[in-house]
PQR file with spaces between the fields and no chain letter, atoms N, CA, C, O and H, PARSE charges and radii, in Angstrom:
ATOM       1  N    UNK     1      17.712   64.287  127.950 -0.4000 1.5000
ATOM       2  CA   UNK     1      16.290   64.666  127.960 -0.0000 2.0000
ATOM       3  C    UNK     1      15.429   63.501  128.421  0.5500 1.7000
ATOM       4  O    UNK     1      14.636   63.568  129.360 -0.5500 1.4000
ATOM       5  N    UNK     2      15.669   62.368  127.632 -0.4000 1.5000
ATOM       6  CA   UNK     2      14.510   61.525  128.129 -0.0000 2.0000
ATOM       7  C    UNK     2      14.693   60.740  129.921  0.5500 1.7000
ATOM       8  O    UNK     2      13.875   59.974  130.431 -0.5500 1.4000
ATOM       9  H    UNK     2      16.312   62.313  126.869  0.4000 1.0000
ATOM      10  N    UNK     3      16.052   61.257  130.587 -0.4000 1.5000
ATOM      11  CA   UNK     3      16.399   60.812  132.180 -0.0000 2.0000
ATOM      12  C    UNK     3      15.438   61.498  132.486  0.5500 1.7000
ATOM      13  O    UNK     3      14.365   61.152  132.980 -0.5500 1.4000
ATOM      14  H    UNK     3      16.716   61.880  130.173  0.4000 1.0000
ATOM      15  N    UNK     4      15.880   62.692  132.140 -0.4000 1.5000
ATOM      16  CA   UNK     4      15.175   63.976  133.052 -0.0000 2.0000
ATOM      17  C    UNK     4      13.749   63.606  133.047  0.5500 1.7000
ATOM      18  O    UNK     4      13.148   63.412  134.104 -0.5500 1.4000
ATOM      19  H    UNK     4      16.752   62.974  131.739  0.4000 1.0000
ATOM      20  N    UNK     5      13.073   63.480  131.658 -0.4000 1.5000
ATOM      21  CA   UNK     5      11.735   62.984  131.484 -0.0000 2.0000
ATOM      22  C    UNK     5      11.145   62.110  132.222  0.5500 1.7000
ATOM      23  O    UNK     5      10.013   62.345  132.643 -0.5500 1.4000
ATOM      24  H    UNK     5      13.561   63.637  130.799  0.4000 1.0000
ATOM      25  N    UNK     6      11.990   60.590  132.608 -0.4000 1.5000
ATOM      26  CA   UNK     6      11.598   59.977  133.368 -0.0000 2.0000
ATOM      27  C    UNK     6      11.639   60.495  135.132  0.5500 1.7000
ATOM      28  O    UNK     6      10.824   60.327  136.039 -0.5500 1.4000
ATOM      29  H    UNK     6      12.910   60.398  132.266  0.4000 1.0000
ATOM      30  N    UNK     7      12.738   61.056  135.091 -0.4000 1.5000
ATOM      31  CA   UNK     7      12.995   61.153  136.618 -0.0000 2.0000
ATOM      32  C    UNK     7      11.727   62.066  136.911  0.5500 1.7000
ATOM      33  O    UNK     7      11.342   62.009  138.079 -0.5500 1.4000
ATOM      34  H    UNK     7      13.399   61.192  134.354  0.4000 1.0000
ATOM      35  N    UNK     8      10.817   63.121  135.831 -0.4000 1.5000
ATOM      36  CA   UNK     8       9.959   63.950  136.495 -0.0000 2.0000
ATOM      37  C    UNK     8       8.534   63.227  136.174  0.5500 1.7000
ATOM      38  O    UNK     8       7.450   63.496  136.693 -0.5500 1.4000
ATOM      39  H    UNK     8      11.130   63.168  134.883  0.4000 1.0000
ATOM      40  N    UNK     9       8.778   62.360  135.307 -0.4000 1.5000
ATOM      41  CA   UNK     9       7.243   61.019  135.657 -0.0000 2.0000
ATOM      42  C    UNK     9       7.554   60.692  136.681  0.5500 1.7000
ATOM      43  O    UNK     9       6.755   61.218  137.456 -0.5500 1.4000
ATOM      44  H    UNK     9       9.659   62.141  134.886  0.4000 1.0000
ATOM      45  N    UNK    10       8.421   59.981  137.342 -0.4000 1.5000
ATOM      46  CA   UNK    10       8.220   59.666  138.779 -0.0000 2.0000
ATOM      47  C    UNK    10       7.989   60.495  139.342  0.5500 1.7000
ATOM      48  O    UNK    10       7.059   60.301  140.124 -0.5500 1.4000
ATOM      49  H    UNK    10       9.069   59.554  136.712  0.4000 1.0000
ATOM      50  N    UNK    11       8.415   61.462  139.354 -0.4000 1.5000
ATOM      51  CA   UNK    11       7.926   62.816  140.913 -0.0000 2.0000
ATOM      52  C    UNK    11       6.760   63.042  140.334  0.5500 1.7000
ATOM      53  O    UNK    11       5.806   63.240  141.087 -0.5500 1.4000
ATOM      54  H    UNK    11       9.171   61.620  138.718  0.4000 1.0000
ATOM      55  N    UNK    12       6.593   63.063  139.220 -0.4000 1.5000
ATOM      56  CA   UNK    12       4.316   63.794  138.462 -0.0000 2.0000
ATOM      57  C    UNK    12       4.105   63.318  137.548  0.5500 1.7000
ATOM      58  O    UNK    12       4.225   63.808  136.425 -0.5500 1.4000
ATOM      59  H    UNK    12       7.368   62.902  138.609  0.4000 1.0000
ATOM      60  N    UNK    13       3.669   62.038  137.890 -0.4000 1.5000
ATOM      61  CA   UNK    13       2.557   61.235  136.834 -0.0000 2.0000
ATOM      62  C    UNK    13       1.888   61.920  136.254  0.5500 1.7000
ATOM      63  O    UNK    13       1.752   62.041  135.036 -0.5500 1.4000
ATOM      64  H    UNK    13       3.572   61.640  138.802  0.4000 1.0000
ATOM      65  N    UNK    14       1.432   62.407  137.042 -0.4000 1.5000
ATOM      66  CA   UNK    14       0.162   63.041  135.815 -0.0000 2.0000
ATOM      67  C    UNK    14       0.377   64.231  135.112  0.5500 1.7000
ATOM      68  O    UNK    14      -0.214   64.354  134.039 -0.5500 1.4000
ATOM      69  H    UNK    14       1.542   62.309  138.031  0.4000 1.0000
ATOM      70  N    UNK    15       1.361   65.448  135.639 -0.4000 1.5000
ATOM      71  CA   UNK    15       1.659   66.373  134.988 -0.0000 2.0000
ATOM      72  C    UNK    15       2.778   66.484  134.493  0.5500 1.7000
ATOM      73  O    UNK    15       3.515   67.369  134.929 -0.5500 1.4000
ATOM      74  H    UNK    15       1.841   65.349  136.510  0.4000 1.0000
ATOM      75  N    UNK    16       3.193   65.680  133.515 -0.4000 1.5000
ATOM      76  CA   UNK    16       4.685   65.543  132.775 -0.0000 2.0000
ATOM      77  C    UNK    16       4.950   66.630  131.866  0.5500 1.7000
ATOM      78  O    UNK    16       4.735   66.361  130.684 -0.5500 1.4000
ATOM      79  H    UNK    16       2.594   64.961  133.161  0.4000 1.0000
ATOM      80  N    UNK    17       5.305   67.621  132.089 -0.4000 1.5000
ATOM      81  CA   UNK    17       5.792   69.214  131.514 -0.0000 2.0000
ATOM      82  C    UNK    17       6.733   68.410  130.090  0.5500 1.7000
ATOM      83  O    UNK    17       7.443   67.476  130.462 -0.5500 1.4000
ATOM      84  H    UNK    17       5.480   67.839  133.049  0.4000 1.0000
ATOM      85  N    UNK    18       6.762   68.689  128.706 -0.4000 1.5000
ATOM      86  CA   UNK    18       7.504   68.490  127.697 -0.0000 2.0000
ATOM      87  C    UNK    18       8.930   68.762  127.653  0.5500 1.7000
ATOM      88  O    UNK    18       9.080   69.123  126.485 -0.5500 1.4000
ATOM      89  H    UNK    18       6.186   69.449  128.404  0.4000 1.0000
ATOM      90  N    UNK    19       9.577   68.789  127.970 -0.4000 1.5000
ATOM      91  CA   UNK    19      11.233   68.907  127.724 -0.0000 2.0000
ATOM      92  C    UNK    19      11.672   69.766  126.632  0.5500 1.7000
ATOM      93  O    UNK    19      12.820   69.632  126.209 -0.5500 1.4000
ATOM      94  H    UNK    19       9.456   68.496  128.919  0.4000 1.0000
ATOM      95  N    UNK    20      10.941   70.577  126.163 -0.4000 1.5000
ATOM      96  CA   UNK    20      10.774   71.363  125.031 -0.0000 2.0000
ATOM      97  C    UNK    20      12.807   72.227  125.017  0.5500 1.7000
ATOM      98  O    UNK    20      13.540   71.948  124.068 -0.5500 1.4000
ATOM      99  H    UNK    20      10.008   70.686  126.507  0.4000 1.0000
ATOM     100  N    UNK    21      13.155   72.861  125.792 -0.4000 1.5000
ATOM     101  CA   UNK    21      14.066   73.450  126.441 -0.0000 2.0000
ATOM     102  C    UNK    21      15.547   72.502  125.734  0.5500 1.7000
ATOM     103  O    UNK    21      16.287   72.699  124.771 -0.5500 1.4000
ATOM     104  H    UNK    21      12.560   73.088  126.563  0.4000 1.0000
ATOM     105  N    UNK    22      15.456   71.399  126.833 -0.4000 1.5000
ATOM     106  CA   UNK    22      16.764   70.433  126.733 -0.0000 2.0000
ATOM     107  C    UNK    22      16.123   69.303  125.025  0.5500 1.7000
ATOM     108  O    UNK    22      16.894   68.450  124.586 -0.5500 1.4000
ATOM     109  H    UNK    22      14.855   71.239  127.616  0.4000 1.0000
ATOM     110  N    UNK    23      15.120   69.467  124.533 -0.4000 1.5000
ATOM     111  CA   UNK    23      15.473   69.112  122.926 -0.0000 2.0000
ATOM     112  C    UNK    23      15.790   69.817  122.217  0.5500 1.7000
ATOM     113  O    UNK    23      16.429   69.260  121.325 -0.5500 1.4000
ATOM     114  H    UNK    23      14.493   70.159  124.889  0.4000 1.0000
ATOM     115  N    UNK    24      15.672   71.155  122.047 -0.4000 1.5000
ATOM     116  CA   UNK    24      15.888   72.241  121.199 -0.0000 2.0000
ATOM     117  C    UNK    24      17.550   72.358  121.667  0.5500 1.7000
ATOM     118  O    UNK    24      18.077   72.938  120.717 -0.5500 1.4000
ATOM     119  H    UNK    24      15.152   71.607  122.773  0.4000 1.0000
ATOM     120  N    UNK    25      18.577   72.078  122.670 -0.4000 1.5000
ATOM     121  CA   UNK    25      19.853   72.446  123.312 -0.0000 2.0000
ATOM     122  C    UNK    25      20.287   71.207  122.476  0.5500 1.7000
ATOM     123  O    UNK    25      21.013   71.345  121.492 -0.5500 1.4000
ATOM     124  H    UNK    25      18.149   71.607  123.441  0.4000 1.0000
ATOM     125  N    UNK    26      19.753   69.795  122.953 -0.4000 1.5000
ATOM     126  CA   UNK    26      20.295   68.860  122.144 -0.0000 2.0000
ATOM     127  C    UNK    26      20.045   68.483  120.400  0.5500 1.7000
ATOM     128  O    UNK    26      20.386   67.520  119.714 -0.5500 1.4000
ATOM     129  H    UNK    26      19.163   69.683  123.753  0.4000 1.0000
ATOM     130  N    UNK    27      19.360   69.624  120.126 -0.4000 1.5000
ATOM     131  CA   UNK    27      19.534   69.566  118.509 -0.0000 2.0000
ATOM     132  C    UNK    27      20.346   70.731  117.769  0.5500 1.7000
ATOM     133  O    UNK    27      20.741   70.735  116.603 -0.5500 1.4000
ATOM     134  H    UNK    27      19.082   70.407  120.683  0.4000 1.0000
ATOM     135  N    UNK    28      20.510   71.835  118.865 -0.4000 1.5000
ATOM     136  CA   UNK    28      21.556   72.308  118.326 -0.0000 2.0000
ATOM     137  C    UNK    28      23.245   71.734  118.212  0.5500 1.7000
ATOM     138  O    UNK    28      24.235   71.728  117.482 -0.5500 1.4000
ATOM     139  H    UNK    28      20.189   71.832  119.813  0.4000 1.0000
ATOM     140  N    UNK    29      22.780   71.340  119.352 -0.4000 1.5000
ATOM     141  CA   UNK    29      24.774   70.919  120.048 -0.0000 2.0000
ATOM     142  C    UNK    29      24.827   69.716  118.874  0.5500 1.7000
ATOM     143  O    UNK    29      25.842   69.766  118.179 -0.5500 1.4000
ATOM     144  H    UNK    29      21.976   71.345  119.945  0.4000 1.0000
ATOM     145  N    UNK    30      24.014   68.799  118.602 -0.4000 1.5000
ATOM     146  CA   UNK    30      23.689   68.409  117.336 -0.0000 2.0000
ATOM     147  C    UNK    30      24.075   68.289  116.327  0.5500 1.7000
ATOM     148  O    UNK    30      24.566   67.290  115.802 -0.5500 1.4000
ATOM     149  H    UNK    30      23.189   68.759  119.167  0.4000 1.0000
ATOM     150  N    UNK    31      23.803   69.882  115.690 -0.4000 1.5000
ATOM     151  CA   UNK    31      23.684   70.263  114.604 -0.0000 2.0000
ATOM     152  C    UNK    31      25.217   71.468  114.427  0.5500 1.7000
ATOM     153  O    UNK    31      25.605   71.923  113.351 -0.5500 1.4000
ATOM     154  H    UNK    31      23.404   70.693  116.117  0.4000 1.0000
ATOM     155  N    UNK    32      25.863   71.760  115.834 -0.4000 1.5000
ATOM     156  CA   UNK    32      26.906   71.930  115.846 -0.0000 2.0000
ATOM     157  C    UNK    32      27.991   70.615  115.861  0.5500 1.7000
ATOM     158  O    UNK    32      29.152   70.910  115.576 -0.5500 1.4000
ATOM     159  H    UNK    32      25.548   71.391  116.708  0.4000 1.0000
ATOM     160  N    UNK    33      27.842   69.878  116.020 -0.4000 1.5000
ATOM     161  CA   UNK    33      28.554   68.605  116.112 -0.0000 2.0000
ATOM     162  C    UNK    33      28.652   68.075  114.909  0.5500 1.7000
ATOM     163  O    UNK    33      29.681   67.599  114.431 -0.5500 1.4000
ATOM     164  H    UNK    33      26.899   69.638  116.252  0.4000 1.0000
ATOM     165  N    UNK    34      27.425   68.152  114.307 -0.4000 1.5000
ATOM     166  CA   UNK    34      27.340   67.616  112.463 -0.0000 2.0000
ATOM     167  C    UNK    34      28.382   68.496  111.531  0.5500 1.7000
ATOM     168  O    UNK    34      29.167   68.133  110.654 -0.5500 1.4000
ATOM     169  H    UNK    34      26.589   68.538  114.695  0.4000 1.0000
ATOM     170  N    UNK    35      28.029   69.993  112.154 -0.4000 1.5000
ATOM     171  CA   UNK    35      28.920   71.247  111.212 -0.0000 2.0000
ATOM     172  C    UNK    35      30.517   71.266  111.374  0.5500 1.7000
ATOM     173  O    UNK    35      31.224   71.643  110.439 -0.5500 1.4000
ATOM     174  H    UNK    35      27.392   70.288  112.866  0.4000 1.0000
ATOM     175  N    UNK    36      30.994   70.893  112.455 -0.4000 1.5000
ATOM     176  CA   UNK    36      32.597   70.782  112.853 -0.0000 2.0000
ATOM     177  C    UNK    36      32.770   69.508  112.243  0.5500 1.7000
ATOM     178  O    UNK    36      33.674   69.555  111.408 -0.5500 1.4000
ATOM     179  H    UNK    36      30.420   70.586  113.215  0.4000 1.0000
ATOM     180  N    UNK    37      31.970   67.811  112.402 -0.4000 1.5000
ATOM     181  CA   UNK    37      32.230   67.083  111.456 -0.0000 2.0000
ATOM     182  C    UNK    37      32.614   66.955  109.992  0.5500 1.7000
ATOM     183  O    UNK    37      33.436   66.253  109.403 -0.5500 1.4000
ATOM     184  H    UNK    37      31.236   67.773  113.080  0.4000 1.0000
ATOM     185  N    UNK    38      31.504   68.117  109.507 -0.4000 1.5000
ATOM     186  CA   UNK    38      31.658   68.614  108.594 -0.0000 2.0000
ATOM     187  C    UNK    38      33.327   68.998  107.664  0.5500 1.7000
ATOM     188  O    UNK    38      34.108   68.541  106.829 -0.5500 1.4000
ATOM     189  H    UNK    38      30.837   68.687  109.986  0.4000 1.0000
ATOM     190  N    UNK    39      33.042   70.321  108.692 -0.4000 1.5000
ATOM     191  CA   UNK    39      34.541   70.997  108.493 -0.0000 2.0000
ATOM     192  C    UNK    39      35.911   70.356  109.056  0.5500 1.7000
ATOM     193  O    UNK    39      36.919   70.891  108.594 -0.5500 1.4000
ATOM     194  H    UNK    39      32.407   70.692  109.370  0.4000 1.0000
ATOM     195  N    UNK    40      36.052   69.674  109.651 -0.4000 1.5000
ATOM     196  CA   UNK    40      37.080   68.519  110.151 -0.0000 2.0000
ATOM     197  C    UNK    40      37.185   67.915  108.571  0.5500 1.7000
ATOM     198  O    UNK    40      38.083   68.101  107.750 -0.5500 1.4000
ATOM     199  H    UNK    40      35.233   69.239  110.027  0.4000 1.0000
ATOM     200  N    UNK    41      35.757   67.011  108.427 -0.4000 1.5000
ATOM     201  CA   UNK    41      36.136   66.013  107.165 -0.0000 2.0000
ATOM     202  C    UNK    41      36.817   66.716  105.591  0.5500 1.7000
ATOM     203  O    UNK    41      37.501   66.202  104.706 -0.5500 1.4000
ATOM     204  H    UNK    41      35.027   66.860  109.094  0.4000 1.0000
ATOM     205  N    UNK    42      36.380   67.789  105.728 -0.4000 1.5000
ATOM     206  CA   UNK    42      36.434   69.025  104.309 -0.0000 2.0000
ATOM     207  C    UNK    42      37.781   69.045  104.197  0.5500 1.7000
ATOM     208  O    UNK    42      38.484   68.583  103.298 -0.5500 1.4000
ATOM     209  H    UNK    42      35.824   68.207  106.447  0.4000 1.0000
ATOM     210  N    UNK    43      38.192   69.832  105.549 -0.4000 1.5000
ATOM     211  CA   UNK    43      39.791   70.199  106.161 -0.0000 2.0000
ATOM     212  C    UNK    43      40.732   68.820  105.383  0.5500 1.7000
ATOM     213  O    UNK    43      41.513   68.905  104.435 -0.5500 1.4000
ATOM     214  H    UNK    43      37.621   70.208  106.279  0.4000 1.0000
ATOM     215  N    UNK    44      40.352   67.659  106.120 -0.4000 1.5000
ATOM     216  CA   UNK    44      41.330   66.264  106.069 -0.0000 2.0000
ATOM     217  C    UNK    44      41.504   66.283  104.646  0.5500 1.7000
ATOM     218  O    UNK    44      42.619   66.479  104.163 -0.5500 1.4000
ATOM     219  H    UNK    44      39.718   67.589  106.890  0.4000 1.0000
ATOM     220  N    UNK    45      40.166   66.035  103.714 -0.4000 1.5000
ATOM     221  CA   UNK    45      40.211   65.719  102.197 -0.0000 2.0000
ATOM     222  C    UNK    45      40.887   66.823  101.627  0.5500 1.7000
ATOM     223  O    UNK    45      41.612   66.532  100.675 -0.5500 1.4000
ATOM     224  H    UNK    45      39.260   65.875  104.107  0.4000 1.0000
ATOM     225  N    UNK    46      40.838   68.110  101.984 -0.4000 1.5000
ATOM     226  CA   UNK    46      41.831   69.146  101.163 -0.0000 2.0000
ATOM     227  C    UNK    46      43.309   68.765  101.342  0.5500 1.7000
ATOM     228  O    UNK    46      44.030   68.772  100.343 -0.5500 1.4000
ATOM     229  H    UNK    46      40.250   68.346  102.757  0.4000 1.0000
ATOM     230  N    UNK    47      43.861   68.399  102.657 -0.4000 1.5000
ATOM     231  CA   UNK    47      44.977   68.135  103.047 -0.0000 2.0000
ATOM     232  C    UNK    47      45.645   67.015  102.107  0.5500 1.7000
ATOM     233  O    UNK    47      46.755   67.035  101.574 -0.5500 1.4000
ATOM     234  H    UNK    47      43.276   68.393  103.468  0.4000 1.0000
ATOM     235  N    UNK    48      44.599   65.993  102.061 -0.4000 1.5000
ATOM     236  CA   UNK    48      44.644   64.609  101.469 -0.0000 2.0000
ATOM     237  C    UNK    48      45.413   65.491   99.738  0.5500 1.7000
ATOM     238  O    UNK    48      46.552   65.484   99.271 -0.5500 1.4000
ATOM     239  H    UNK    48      43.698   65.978  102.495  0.4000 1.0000
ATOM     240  N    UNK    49      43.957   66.205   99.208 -0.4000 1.5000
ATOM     241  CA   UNK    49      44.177   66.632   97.754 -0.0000 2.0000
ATOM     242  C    UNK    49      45.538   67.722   97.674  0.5500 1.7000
ATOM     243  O    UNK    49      46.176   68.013   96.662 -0.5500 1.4000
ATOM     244  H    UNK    49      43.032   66.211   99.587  0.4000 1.0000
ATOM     245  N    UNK    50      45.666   68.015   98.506 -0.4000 1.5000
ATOM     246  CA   UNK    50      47.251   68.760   98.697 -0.0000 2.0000
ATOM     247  C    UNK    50      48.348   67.844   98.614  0.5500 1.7000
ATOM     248  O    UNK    50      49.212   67.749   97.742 -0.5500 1.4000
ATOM     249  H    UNK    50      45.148   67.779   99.328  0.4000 1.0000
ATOM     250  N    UNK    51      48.140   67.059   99.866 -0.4000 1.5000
ATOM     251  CA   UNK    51      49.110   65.786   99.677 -0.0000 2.0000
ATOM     252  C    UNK    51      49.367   65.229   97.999  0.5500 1.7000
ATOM     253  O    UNK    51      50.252   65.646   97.251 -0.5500 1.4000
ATOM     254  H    UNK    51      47.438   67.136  100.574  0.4000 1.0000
ATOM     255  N    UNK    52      48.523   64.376   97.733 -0.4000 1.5000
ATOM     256  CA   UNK    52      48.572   64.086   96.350 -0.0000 2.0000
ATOM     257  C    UNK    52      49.168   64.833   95.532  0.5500 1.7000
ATOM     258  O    UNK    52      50.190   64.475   94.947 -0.5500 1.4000
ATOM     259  H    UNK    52      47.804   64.037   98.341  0.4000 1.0000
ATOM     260  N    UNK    53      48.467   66.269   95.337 -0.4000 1.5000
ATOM     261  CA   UNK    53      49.421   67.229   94.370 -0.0000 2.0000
ATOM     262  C    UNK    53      50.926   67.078   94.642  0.5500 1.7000
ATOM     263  O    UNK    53      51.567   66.523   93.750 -0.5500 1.4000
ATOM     264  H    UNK    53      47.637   66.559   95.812  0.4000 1.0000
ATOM     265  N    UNK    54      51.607   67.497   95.764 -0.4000 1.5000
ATOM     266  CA   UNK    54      52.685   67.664   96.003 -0.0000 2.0000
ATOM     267  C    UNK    54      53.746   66.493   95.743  0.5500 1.7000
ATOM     268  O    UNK    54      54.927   66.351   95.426 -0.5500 1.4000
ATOM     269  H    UNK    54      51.086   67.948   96.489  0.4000 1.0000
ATOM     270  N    UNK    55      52.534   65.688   96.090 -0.4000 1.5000
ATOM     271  CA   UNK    55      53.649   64.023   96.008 -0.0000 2.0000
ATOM     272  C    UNK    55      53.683   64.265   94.604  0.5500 1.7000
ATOM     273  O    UNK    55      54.737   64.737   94.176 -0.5500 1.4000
ATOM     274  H    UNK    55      51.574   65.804   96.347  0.4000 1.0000
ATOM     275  N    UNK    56      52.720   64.035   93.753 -0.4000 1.5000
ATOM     276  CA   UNK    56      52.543   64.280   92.107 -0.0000 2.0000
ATOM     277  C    UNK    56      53.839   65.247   91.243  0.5500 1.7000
ATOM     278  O    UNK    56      54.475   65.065   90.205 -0.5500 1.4000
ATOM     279  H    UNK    56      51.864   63.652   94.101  0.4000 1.0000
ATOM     280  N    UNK    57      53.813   66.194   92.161 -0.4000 1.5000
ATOM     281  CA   UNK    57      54.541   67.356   91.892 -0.0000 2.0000
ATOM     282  C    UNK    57      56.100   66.861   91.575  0.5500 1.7000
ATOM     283  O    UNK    57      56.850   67.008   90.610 -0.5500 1.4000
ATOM     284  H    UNK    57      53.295   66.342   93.004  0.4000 1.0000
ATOM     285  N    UNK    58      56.232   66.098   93.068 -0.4000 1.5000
ATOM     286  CA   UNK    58      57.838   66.100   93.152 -0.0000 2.0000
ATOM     287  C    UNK    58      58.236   65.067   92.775  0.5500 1.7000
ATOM     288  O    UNK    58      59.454   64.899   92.716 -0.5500 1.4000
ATOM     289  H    UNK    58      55.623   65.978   93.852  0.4000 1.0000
ATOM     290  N    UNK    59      57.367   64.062   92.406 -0.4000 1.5000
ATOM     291  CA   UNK    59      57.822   62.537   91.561 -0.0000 2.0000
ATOM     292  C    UNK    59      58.584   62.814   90.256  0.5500 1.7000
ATOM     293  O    UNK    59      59.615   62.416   89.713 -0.5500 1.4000
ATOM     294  H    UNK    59      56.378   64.199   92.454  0.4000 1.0000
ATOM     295  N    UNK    60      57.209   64.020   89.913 -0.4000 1.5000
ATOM     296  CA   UNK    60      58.008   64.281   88.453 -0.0000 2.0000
ATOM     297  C    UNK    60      58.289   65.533   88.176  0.5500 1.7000
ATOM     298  O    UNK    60      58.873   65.818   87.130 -0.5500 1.4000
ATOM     299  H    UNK    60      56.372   64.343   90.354  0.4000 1.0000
């Protein structure tokens, strides 16, 4: 967003249109990126708390 921003100050100083479009795209992709982080990290720590049990399990 902010290339694009600049690249269209250079072509129109004076009429710089808001980027309204490509911030709202980059706060979703965002906010999809935060949610798979999310569920990635959730995923690992269950695996982790599985792990543990099982090791737990078969020690004794």
């Amino acid at each position: 967003c902010a290339f694009s921003f600049k690249k269209k100050n250079k072509e129109k100083k004076h009429t710089a249109p808001p980027c309204l479009h490509e911030t709202l795209a980059s706060g979703v992709s965002l906010f999809i990126c935060s949610l798979f982080a999310y569920l990635g990290f959730s995923f690992f720590f269950f695996c982790f708390k599985l792990f543990i049990i099982i090791f737990s399990l078969n020690s004794s």
